[in-house]
C-alpha positions as CSV (number, residue, x, y, z in Angstrom):
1,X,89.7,76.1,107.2
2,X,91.3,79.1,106.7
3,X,95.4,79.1,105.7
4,X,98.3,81.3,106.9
5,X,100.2,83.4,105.1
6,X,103.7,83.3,104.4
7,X,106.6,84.5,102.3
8,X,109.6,84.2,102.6
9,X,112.8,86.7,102.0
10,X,116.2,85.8,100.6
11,X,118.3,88.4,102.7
12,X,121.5,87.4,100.9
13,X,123.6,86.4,103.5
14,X,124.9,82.9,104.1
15,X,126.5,81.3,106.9
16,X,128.2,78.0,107.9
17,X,126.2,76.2,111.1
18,X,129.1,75.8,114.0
19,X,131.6,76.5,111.4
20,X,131.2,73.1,109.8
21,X,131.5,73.2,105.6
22,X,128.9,70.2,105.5
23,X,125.9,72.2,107.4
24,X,125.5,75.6,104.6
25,X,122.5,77.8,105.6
26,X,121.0,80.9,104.2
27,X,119.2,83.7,105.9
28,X,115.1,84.0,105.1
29,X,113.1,86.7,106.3
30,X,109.8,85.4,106.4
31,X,106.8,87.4,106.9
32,X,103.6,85.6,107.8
33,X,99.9,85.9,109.4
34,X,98.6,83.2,110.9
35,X,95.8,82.2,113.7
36,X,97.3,82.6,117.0
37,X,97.7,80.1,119.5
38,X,95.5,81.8,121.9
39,X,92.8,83.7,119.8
40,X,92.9,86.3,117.0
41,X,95.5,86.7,114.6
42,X,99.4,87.7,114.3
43,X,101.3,89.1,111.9
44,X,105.3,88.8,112.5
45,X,108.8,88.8,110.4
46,X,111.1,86.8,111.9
47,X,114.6,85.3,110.1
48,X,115.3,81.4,109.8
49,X,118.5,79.6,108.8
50,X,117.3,77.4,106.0
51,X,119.9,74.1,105.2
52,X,119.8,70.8,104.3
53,X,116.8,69.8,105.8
54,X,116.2,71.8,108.1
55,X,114.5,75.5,108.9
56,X,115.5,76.9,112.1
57,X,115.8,79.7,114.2
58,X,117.0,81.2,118.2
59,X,114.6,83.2,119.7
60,X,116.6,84.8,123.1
61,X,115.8,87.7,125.0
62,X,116.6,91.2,123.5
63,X,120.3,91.9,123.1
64,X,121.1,88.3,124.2
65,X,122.4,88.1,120.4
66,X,119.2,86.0,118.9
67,X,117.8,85.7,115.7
68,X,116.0,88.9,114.5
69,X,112.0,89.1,115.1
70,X,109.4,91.2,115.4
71,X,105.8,90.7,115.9
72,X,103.8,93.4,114.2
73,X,100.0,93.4,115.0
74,X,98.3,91.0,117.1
75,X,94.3,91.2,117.4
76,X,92.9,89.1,119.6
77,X,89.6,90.1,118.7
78,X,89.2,88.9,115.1
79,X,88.1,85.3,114.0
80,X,91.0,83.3,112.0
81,X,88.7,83.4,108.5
82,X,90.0,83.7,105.1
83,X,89.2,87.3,104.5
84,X,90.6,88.4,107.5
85,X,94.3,86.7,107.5
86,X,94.2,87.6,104.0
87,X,93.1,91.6,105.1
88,X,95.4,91.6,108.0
89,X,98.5,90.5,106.2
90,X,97.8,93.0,103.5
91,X,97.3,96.3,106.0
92,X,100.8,95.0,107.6
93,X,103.2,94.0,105.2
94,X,103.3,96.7,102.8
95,X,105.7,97.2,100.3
96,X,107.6,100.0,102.2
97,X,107.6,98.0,105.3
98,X,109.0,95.2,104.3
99,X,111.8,96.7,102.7
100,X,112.1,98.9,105.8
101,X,112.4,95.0,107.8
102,X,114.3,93.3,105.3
103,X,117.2,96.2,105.6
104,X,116.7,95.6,109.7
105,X,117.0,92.3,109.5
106,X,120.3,92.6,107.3
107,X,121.4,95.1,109.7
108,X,121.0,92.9,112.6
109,X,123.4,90.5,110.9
110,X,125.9,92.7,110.1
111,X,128.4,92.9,112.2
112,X,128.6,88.7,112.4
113,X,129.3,89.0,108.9
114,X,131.8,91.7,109.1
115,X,133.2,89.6,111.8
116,X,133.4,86.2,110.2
117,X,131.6,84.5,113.2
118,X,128.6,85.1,115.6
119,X,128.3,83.8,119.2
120,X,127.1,80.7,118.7
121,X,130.2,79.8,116.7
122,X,128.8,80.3,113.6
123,X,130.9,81.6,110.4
124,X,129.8,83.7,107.4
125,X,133.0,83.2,105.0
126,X,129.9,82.6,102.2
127,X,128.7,85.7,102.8
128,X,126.7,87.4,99.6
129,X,125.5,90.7,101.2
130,X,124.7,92.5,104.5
């Protein structure tokens, strides 16, 4: 059976779930291909908190303040094999694009961190970067 791909980012920015100083998380970019759910394969970037234990992420409609995601190529018409997640993921995620994703995902964050707090009540006093 073939296996996904994924990799993930540090992005550098830290936040504190609901404001609580017992539930630390830290932003991830990850950047995977994988079989879709449907048929084919799919390529996408999208960013997850990761704390202590778990990995999460909101996915809301556009401008509705969500996580940051993007789903790059999706081809329904190739077979989840090896050689094929492996060739997909490689014509995607280049070097120059994900830098160009990383730097749009920090700039998604960035005005919650300039801020302090996003709105879901979330604060970023532990902020490294944006």
């Amino acid at each position: 059976m073939a296996a996904d791909i994924q990799q993930d980012i540090d992005l550098g920015i830290a936040r504190l779930e609901y404001g609580d100083p017992d539930r630390p998380q830290k932003a991830v970019l990850t950047i995977s291909t994988r079989k879709h759910y449907n048929r084919g394969l799919i390529s996408t970037a999208t960013v997850f908190w990761l704390g202590n234990p778990c990995r999460s992420t909101v996915i809301c409609l556009a401008g509705s303040g969500g996580d940051y995601s993007q789903h790059l190529k999706y081809d329904h018409t190739l077979r989840a094999t090896q050689g094929n997640i492996n060739a997909q993921h490689a014509t995607v995620f280049t070097p120059e694009t994900i830098a160009r994703l990383t730097q749009a995902a920090k700039d998604h964050y960035a005005a919650n961190v300039r801020a302090g707090v996003d709105g879901f009540r979330n604060t970023y006093p532990l902020a490294v970067s944006a």
